[in-house]
C-alpha positions as CSV (number, residue, x, y, z in Angstrom):
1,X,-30.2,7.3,-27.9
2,X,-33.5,5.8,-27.8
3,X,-34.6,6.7,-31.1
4,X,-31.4,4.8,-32.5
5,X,-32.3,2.0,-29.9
6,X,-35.4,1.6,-31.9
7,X,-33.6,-0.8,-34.5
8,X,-31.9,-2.4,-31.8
9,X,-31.2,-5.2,-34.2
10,X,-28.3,-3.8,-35.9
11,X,-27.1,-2.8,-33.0
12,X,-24.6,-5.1,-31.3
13,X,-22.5,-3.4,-28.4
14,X,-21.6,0.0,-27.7
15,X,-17.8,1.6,-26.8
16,X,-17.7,4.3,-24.4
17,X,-19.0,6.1,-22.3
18,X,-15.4,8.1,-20.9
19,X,-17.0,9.7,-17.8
20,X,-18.4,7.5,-15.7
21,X,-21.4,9.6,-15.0
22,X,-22.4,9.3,-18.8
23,X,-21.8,5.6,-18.7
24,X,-24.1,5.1,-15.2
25,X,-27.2,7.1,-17.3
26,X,-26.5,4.9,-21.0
27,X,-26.0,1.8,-18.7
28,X,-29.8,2.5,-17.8
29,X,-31.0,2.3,-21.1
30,X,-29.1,0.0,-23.1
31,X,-28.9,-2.8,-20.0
32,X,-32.8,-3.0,-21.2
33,X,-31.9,-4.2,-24.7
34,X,-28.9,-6.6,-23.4
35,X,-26.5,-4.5,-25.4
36,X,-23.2,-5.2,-23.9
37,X,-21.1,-1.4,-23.2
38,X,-18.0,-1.2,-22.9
39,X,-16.0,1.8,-21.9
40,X,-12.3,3.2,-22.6
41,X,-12.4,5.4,-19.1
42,X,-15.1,5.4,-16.8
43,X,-13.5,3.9,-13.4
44,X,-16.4,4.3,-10.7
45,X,-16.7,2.1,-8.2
46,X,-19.8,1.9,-8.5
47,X,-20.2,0.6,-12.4
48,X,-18.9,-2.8,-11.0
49,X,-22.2,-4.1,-9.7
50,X,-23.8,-6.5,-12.0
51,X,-26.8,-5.8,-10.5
52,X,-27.2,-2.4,-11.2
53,X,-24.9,-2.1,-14.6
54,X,-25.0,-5.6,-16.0
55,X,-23.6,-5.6,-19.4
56,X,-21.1,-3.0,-18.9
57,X,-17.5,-3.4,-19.2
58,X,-14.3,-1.6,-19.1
59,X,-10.4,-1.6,-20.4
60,X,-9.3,0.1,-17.1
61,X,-9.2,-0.9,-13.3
62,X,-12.0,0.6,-11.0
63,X,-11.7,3.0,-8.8
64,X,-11.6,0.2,-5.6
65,X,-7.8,-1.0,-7.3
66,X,-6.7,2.5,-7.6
67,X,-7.5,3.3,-4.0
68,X,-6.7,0.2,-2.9
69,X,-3.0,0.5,-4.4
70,X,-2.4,4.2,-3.5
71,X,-3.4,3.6,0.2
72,X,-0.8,1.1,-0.1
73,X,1.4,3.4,-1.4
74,X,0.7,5.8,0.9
75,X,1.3,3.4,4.0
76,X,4.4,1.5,2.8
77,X,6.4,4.8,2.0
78,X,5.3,5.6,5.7
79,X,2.8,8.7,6.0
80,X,0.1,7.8,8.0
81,X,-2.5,10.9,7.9
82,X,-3.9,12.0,4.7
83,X,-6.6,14.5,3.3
84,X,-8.8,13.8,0.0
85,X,-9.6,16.8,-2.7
86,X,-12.2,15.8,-4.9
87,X,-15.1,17.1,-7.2
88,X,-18.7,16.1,-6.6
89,X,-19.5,14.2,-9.5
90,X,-19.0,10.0,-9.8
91,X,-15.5,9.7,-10.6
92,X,-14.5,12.1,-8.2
93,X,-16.5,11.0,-4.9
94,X,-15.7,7.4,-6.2
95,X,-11.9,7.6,-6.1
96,X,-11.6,9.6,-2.6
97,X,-14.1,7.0,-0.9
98,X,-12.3,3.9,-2.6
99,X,-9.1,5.6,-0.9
100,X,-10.0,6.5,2.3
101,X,-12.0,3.2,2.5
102,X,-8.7,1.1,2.2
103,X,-6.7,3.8,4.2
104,X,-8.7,3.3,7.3
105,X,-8.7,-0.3,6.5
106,X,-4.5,0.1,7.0
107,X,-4.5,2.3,10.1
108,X,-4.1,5.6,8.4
109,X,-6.3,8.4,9.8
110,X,-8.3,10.2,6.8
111,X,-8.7,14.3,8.6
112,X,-10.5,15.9,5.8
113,X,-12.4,15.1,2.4
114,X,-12.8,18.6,1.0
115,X,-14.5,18.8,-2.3
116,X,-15.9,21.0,-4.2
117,X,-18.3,21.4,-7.5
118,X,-17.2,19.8,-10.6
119,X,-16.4,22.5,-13.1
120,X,-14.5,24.5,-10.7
121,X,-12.0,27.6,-11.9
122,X,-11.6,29.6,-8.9
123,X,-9.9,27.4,-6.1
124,X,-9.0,30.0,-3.5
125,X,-11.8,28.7,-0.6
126,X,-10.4,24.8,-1.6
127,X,-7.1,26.2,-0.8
128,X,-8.0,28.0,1.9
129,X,-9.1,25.1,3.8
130,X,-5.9,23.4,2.8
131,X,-3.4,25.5,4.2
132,X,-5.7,24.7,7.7
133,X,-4.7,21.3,7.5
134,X,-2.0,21.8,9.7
135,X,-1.0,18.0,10.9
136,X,-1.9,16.8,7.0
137,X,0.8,16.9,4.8
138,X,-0.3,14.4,2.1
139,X,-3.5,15.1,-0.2
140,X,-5.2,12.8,-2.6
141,X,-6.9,14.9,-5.2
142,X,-9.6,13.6,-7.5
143,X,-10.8,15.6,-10.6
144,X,-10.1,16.3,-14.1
145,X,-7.2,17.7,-15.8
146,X,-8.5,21.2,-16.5
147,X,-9.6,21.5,-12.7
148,X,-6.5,20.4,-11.7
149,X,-4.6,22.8,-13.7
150,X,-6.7,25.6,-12.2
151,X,-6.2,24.2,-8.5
152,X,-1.9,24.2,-8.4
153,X,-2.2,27.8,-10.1
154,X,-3.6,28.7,-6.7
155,X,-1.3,26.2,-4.7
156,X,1.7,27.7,-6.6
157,X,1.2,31.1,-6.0
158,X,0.5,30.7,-2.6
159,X,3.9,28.7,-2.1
160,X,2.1,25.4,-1.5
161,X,3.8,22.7,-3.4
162,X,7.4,23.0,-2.6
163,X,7.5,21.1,0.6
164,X,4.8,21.5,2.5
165,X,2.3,18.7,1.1
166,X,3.0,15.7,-1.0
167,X,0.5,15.5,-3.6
168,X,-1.2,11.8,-4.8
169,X,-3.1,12.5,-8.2
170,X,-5.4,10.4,-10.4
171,X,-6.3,10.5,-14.1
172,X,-5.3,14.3,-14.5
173,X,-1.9,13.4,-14.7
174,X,-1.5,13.4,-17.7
175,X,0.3,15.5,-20.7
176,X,-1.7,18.0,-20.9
177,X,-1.1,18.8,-17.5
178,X,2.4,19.3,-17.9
179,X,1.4,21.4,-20.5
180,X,-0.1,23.7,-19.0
181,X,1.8,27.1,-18.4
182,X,2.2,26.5,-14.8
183,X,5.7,26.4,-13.5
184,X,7.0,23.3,-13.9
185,X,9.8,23.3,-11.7
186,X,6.9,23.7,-8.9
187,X,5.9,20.3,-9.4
188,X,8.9,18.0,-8.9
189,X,7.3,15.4,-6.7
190,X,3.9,15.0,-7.7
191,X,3.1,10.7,-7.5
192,X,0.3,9.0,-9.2
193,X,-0.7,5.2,-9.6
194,X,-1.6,5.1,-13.2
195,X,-2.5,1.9,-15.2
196,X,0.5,0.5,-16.5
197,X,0.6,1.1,-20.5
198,X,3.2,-1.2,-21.9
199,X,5.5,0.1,-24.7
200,X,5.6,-2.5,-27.5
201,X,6.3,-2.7,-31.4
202,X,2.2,-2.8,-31.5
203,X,1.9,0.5,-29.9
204,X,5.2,1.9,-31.9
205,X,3.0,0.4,-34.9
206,X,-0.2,2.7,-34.4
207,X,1.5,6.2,-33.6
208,X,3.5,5.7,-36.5
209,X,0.1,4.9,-38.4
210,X,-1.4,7.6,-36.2
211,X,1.3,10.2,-37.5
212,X,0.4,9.6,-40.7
213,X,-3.5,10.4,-40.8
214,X,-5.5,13.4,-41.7
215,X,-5.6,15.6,-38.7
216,X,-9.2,16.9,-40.3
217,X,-10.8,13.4,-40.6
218,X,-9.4,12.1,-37.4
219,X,-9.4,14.8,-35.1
220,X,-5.7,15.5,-33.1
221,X,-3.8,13.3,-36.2
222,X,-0.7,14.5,-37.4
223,X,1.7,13.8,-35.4
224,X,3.2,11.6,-32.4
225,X,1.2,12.6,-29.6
226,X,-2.8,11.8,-28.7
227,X,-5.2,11.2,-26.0
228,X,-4.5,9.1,-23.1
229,X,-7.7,7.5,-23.8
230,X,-7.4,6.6,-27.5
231,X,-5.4,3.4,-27.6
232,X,-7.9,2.6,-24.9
233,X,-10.8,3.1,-26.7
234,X,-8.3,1.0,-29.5
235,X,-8.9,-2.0,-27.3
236,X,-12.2,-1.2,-26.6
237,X,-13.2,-1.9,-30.5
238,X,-10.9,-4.6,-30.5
239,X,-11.9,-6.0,-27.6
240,X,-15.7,-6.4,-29.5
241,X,-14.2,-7.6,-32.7
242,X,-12.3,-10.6,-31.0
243,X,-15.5,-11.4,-29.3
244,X,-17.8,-11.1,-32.6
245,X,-15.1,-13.2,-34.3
246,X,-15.0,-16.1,-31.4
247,X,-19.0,-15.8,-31.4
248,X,-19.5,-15.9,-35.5
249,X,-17.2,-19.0,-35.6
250,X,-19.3,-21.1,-33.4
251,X,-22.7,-19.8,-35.4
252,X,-24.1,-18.1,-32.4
253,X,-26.8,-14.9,-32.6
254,X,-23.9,-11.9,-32.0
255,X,-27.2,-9.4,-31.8
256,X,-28.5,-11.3,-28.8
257,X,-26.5,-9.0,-26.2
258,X,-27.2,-11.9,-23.5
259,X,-25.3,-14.5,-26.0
260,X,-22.2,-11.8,-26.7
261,X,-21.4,-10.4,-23.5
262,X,-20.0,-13.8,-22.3
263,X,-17.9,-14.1,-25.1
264,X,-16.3,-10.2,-24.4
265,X,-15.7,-10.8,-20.8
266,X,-14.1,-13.6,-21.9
267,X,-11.8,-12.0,-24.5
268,X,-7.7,-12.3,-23.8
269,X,-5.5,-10.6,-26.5
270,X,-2.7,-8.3,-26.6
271,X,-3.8,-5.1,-27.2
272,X,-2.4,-1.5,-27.7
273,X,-2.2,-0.9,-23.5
274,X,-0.4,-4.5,-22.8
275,X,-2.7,-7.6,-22.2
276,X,-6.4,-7.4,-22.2
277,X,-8.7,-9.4,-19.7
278,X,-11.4,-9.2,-17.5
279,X,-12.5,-10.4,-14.1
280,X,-16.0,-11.7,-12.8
281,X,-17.5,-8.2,-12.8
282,X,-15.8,-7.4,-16.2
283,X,-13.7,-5.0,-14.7
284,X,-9.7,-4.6,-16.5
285,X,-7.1,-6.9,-14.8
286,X,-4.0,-5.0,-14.8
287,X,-1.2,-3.7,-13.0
288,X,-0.7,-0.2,-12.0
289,X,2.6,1.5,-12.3
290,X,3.8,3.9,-9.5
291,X,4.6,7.0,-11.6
292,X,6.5,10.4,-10.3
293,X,7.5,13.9,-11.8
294,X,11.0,14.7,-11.8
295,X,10.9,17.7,-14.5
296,X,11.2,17.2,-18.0
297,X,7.9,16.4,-20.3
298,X,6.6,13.7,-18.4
299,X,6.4,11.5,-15.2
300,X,8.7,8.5,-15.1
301,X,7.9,5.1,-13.8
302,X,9.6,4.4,-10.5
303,X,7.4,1.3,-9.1
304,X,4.4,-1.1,-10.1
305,X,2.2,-1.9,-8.0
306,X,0.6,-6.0,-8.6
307,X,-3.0,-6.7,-8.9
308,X,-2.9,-10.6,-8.7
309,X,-0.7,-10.6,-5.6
310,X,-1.5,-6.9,-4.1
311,X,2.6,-6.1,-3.9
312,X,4.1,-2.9,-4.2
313,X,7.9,-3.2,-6.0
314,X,9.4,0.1,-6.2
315,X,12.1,-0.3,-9.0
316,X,13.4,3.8,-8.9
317,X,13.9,6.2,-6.5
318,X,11.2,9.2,-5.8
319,X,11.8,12.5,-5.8
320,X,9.4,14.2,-3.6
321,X,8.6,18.1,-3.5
322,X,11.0,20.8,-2.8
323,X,13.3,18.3,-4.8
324,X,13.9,16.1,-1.6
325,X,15.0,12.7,-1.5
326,X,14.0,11.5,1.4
327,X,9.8,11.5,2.1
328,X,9.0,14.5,4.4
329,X,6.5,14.6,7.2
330,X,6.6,10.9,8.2
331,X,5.9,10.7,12.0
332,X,8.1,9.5,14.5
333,X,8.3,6.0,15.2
334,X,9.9,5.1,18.6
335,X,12.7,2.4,18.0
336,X,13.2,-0.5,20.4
337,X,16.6,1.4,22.1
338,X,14.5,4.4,22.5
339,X,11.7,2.2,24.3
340,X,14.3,1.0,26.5
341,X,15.6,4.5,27.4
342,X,12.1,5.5,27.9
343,X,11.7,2.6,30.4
344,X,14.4,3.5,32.1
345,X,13.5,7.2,32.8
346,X,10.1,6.5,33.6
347,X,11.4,3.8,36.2
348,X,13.6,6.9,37.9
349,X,11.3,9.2,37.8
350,X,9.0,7.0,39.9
351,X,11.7,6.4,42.4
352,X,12.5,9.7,42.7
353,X,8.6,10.6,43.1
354,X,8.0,7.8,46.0
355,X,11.4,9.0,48.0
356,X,10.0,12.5,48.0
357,X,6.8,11.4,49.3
358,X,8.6,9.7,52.2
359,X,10.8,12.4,53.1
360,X,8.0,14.9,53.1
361,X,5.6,12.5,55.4
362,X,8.6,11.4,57.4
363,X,10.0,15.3,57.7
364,X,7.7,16.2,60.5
365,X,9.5,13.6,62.6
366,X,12.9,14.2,61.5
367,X,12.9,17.7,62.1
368,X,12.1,17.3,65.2
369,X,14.6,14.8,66.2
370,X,17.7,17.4,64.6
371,X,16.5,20.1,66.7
372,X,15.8,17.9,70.3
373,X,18.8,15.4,69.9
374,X,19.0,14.8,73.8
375,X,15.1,12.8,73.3
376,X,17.2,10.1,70.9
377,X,19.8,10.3,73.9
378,X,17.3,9.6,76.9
379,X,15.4,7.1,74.8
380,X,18.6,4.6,74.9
């Protein structure tokens, strides 16, 4: 990188990095030379502070939404204990301390962050100290798609996924997931807040194009399917061109990163993942739809949750594990009759405690008086 960064003349802005770990280390470097970065992926927190990562950008929410809008979740469904599953890398400490920051935030207790080393294939001690959480029944796990894969093998065969925990997942959910050879129908229920990728003719326009290409000069062509991430690194490169565009037309230097940045964060356009903008610390401004699994080939959409107004609008009904309709584990909430009932047995059981105190100070006495009656006699 800093052999090309030599020339850094012909060099006007960067697209990537996916992990944000990669994009924290290039940040480093290329923040030097002003070269604005933008990235299709990389969500940590972290990569929002101008100070630190100043001419990096992104077409996805951070980490802080997501966990802002799944503690929501979380809260307004009505579960108020949850667990986080992580691995120890940026994304994945990132996302479970952007969760359980806003959980705590909304009263819910947080009673384990378990995580474990990124690259993980054998999950049997992270499931062993799952199936201790006894009075958790709702898990937020962070990681990658292969991890994740790796992790419910263990769950499933240990019967963990059918009832026993509601699962919350991140950007593993995805089609490759599914599949995976585990058993599907041990999945119904999984939820995830995903950013909300809009079908319209211009996305309809570039899988047909996308169909059509050489599978050997653009690697996974061919056919109708592709990476999550490529019509977000689409907008990524569009995202640059508007900006170039907008900056050639007014005869500005587009090498001087300090001169072009401005004019990407400023960038609005309709791209292949619905409309394109950027707030103050060029993060993406965009909804987040609620998504579950239901069987099939895919999650469907069954809520969205609002970044301008921080609403949740469930639009479908959930299907949670163990194909149940209704959310398990929610805990008891007293209702205002069974307050008053409470009230009222509390108020005779005191009664009843202060009359037995009398008779048993007074019984002495009493006693007496049965068995002399002539004393009550002689005393009138």
């Amino acid at each position: 990188l800093l052999a090309t960064l030599r020339n850094v003349q012909r060099i006007v802005a960067i697209s990537g990095a996916a992990v944000s770990s990669v994009s924290r280390s290039v940040q480093n470097i290329v923040s030097v030379f002003n070269i604005p970065m933008i990235s299709p992926a990389s969500t940590a927190a972290v990569l929002s502070n101008k100070a630190l990562y100043p001419t990096f950008m992104r077409v996805v929410p951070p980490d802080t939404l997501h966990g802002s809008a799944t503690a929501s979740t979380i809260k307004s469904i009505g579960w108020r204990r949850i667990a986080t599953i992580f691995h120890d890398d940026d994304y994945g400490i990132s996302s479970s301390q952007s969760l359980v920051t806003k959980a705590v935030e909304l009263g819910i207790e947080v009673s384990a962050q378990i995580s474990f080393p990124f690259g993980t294939t054998d999950f049997v001690t992270v499931v062993d100290a799952i199936e201790k959480l006894s009075d958790t029944h709702v898990l937020f796990i962070a990681c990658y798609t292969f991890e994740a894969v790796e992790l419910f093998r263990e769950l499933i065969k240990r019967d963990l996924t059918t009832g026993r925990f509601v699962f919350f997942g991140s950007d593993w959910l995805v089609d490759e997931f599914f599949e995976s050879d585990l058993d599907q129908d041990k999945l119904h229920g999984l939820l995830v807040l995903q950013y909300l990728l809009d079908s319209s003719p211009l996305m309809d326009a570039f899988t047909d194009e996308w169909e059509t290409l050489n599978s050997t000069e653009y690697l996974g062509a061919g056919d109708r399917t592709y990476s999550q991430f490529a019509p977000l690194s689409y907008d990524t490169v569009m995202t640059t061109a508007y900006a170039l565009q907008a900056a050639i037309d007014d005869g500005v230097d587009v090498f001087d990163g300090q001169v072009l940045l401005p004019y990407m964060a400023q960038t609005t356009f309709i791209g292949l993942t619905g409309n394109i903008s950027f707030d103050v610390n060029y993060d993406r401004i965009s909804p987040l739809a609620i998504r579950n699994y239901k069987g099939g080939a895919a999650l469907q959409t069954v809520g969205q949750w609002d970044t301008a107004s921080s609403s949740l609008v469930f639009t479908d009904s959930i299907i949670y594990p163990g194909n149940m309709t209704r959310p398990p584990h929610l805990p008891i909430v007293a209702s205002p009759e069974s307050d008053k009932l409470v009230i009222v047995f509390v108020t005779v059981g005191v009664a009843i405690i202060v009359m037995a105190a009398i008779m048993l100070t007074t019984w002495p006495i009493f006693s007496a008086a049965l068995a002399r009656p002539w004393i009550w006699l002689s005393v009138r």
